[in-house]
C-alpha positions in Angstrom: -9.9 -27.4 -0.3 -10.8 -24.2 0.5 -9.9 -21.0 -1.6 -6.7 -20.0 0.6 -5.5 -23.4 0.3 -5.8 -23.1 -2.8 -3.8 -19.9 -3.6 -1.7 -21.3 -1.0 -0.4 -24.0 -3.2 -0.3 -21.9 -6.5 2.9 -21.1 -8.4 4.9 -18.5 -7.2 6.4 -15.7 -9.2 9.2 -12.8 -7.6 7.6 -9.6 -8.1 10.1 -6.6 -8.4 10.4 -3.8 -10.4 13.9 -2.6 -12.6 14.1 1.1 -12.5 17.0 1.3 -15.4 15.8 3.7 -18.0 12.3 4.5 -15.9 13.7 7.9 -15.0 16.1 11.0 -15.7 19.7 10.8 -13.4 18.5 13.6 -11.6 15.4 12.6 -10.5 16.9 9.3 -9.4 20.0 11.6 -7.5 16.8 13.5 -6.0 14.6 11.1 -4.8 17.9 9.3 -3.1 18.9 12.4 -1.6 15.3 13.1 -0.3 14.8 9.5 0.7 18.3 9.5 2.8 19.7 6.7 0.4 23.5 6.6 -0.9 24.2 6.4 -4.3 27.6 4.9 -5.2 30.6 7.0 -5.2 30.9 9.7 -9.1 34.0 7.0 -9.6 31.1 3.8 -10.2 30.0 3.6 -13.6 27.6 7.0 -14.1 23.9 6.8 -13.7 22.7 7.1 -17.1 19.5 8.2 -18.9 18.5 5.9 -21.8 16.4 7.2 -24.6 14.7 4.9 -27.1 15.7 1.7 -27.6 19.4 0.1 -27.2 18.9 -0.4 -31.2 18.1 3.3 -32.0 19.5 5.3 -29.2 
């Protein structure tokens, strides 16, 4: 067995990336404006920014 058979058969893991508490509200409302994307309606739940832990707020 070669080595791309190999890695072929391997376990496979989804890669992905959660962007909650990774950045400010407004930099998120930039980058979607910049980027062309929609954000949901100001009626949705808000975007918030977290700081700290859930524990310690």
């Amino acid at each position: 067995m070669d080595s791309l058979d190999y890695l072929r058969l391997l376990p496979k893991t989804e890669l992905h990336c959660h962007f909650v508490s990774t950045m400010s509200a407004a930099r998120l409302i930039a980058l979607a404006e910049r980027e062309g994307v929609a954000l949901p309606p100001t009626s949705s739940p808000p975007v918030r920014t977290l700081s700290g832990s859930p524990t310690t707020g």
